[in-house]
N, C-alpha and C positions, 0 to 999 in steps of 0.2 A: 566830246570830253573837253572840257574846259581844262586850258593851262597855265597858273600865274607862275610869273618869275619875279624876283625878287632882286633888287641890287640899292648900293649905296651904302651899305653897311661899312664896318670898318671901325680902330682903334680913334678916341676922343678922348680929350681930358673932360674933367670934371667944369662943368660951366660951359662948355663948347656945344656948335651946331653939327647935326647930320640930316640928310634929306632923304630919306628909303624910297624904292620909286618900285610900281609891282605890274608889271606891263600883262593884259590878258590876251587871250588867242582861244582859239578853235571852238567856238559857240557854234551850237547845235542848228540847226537849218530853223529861220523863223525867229531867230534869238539874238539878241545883241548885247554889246558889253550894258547898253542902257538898262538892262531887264534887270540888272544887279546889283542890288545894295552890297557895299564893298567894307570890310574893313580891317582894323591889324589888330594881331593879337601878338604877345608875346611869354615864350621860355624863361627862367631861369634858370641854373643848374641848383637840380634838387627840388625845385619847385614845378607847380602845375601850370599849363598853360594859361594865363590871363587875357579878358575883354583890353585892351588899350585905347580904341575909336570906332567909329562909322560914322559910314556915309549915306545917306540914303540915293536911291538908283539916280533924281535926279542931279543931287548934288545939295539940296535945298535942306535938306537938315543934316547936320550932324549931333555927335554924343561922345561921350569922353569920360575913359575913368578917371576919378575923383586925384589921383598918383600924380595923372598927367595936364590937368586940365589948368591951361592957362601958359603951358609950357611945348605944348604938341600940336602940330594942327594938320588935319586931313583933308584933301582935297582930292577934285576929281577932276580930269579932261576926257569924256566921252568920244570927243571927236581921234584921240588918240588911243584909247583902251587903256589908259591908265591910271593909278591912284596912288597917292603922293603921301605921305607923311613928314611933316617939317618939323623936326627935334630942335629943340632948343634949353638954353640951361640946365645942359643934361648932366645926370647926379650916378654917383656908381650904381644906386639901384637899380639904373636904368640897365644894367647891363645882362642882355638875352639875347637869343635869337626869334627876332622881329618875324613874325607869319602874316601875310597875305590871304583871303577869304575872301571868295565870293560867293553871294547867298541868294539864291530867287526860288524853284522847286528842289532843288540838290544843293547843298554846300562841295565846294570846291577851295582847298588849300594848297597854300605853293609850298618849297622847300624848304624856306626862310633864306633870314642875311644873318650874320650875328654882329651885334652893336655890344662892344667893350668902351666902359666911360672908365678912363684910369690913369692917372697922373706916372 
């Protein structure tokens, strides 16, 4: 059973940076974080969960909702199991709880963080 955790979250003003960081664990024998295209979705209250990035397993492509694209960037470090998202010129919109996904035969979701952008 795969486990992400999720940290970095936290209060921002409007315009400011956050960095969410989603460290994986306990792959199945024969499996590695590499198997896994990785990506963040995110909450709002009242709203459904939304697509926000991916990565692909190697790292080699990413994707981005249209919301966030040119302001968010996701990354990967395989040698450590984790996946990054760097927030930038973050707007109240932005403000949810941030989910963690990883995807290869089984989707696998973490707890989330929640990220408040608010002066």
């Amino acid at each position: 059973q795969v486990q992400l955790v999720e940290s970095g979250g936290g209060l921002v003003q409007p315009g400011g940076s956050l960095r969410l960081s989603c460290a994986a664990s306990g792959f199945a024998s024969g499996l590695t974080f590499r198997n896994y295209a990785m990506s963040w979705h995110r909450q709002a209250p009242g709203k459904e969960r939304e697509f926000v990035a991916t990565i692909t397993s190697t790292g080699s492509g990413t994707n981005y909702a249209d919301s966030v694209k040119g302001r968010f960037t996701i990354s990967r470090d395989n040698a450590k199991n984790t996946v990054s998202l760097q927030m930038n010129s973050l707007k109240p919109e932005d403000t949810a709880i941030y989910y963690c996904k990883a995807t290869f035969t089984r989707m696998y979701w973490g707890q989330g963080t929640q990220v408040t952008v608010s002066s």
